[in-house]
Structures are given as C-alpha cells and as structure tokens.
C-alpha positions in Angstrom: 11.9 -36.6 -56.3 11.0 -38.4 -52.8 10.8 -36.0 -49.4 13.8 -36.8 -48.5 15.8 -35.9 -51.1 14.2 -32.6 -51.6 14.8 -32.3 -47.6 18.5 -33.2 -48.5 18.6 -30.3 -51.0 17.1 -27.7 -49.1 19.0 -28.2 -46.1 22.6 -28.4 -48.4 21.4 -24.8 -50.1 20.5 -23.6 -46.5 17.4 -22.7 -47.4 14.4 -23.0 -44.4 11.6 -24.8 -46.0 9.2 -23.3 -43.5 10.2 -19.7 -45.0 10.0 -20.5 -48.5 6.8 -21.6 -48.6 5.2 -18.3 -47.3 5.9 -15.7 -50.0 3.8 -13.0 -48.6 3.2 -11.4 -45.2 -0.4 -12.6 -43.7 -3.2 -9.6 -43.8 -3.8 -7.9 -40.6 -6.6 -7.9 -38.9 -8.8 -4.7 -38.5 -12.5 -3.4 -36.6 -14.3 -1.0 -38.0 -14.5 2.6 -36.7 -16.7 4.5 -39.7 -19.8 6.0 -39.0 -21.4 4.4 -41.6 -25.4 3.5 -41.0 -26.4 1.6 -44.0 -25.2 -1.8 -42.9 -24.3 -2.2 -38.6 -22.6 -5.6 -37.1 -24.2 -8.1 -35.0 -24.3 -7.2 -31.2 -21.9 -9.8 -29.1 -22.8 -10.4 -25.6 -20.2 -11.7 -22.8 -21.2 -13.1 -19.6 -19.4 -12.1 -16.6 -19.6 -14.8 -13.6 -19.8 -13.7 -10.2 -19.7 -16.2 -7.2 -20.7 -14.6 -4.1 -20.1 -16.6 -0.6 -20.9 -15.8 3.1 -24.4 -14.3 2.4 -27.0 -14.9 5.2 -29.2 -18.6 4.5 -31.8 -16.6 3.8 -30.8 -14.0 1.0 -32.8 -14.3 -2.0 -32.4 -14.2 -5.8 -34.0 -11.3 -5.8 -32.1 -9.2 -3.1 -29.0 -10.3 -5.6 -30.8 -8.9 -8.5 -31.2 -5.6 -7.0 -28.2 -5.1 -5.6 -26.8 -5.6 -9.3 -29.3 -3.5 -11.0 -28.2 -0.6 -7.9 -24.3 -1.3 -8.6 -24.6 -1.1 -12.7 -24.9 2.8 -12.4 -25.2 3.5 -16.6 -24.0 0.2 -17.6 -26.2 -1.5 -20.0 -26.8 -5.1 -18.8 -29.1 -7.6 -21.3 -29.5 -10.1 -18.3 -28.7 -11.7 -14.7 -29.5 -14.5 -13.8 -28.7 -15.9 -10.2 -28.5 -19.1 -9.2 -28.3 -20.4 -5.4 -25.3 -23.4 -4.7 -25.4 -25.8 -2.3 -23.1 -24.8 0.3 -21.6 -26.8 2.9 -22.9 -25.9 6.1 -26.4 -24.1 4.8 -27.9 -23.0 7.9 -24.9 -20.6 8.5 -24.4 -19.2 5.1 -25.2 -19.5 1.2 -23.5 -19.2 -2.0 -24.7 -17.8 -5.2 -23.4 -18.0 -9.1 -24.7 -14.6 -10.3 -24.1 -14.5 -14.7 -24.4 -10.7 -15.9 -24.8 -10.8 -19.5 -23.2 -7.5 -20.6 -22.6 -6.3 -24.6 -18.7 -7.4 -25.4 -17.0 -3.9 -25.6 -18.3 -2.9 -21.9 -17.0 -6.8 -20.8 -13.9 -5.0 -18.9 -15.8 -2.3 -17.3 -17.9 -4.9 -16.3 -15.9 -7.2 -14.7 -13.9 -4.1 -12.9 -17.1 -2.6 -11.4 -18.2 -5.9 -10.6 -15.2 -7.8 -9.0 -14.5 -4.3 -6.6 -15.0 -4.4 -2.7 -17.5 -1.0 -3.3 -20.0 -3.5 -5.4 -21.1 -5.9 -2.7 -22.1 -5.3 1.3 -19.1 -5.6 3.5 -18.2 -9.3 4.5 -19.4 -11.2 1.7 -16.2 -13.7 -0.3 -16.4 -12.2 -3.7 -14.7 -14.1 -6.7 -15.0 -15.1 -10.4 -17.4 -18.2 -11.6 -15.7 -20.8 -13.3 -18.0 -23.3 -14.6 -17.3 -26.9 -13.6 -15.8 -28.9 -16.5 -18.0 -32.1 -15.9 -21.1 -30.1 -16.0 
C-alpha cells in the first residue's frame, strides 16, 4: 500500500495519523530532592554577564572585583572575571564586561542582586552582557 493511499484511508475513517502513532503519554521529567549521600550530581555553573558603562577612565579590574566580592553578601561565586571594552570616547569614561560564574540553582538570585541599583555606585549604566554573535 503506497502513502497515499494509506493517507486516503486514514483521512476517510477520520482518524489523525499524528495521534495514532503515539499510544502512550511521554514520561515526565523530574529532579531529585532525597537526601541520599551515596551517589551526588555534578555541580552546574551559570555565568551571569554584567556590562557596566560610565565608570571613570581610570577604574580598574580590580576595583570591579571588589566591589563584587563586597555586593555578593553569602552568595557563593566560583569566579569573575572582568574585562575592560573599548569605549568610544575613552578619556571621559570606560566600559567593562564583568562574567560572575555562579552555581545554576543560585543563577536567579544572582542576576537579581546583581542587576539592582543598590549593587553598583550611583551613576554608573548598568545592563546585561550579550556576547557578540561574530565573536
């Protein structure tokens, strides 16, 4: 029997073929919750991308770094790594990409403490990172 005729019949009977081919609901996902401490899953890390603007020319990496580390309060951060862009007019101010490396099930809290106008000294353009797509 070709495709089409067994199209022909389905569609006379009424039948959906998309429906008959499924015969039993797909499994749900689920996350463990036990307290289990023979066997323990692999840690994920998310990276939460900061772009600061309107700092002074002469702001370091380091300054950045601190400022995080004073913010974090007891978050637990694996990493941050800053890294200066070139800005337009760089004698009046400088732009940094500043990548906090956080464990995945803090990631929200992260990017809410982060993102917030209490985080950062008053004046400086706050945003989220997107990486370029060319590079």
């Amino acid at each position: 029997m070709s495709f089409a005729q067994r199209a022909v019949e389905l569609k006379a009977s009424g039948i959906d073929e998309s429906k008959s081919r499924r015969t039993r609901p797909a499994a749900r996902t689920v996350i463990g919750t036990s307290g289990n401490n023979r066997i323990s899953s692999v840690k994920t890390y998310h990276t939460v991308d900061v772009f600061l603007s309107r700092l002074n020319p002469h702001t370091a990496q380091e300054e950045l770094v601190d400022c995080v580390n004073t913010v974090k309060g007891d978050l637990q951060i694996d990493d941050i790594s800053c890294t200066k862009l070139h800005s337009r007019y760089e004698h009046l101010y400088s732009s940094f990409w500043v990548a906090i490396r956080v464990d995945a099930c803090v990631l929200k809290k992260a990017i809410d403490l982060f993102l917030s106008t209490d985080a950062w000294p008053m004046g400086v353009l706050v945003r989220r990172y997107f990486k370029p797509k060319n590079g």
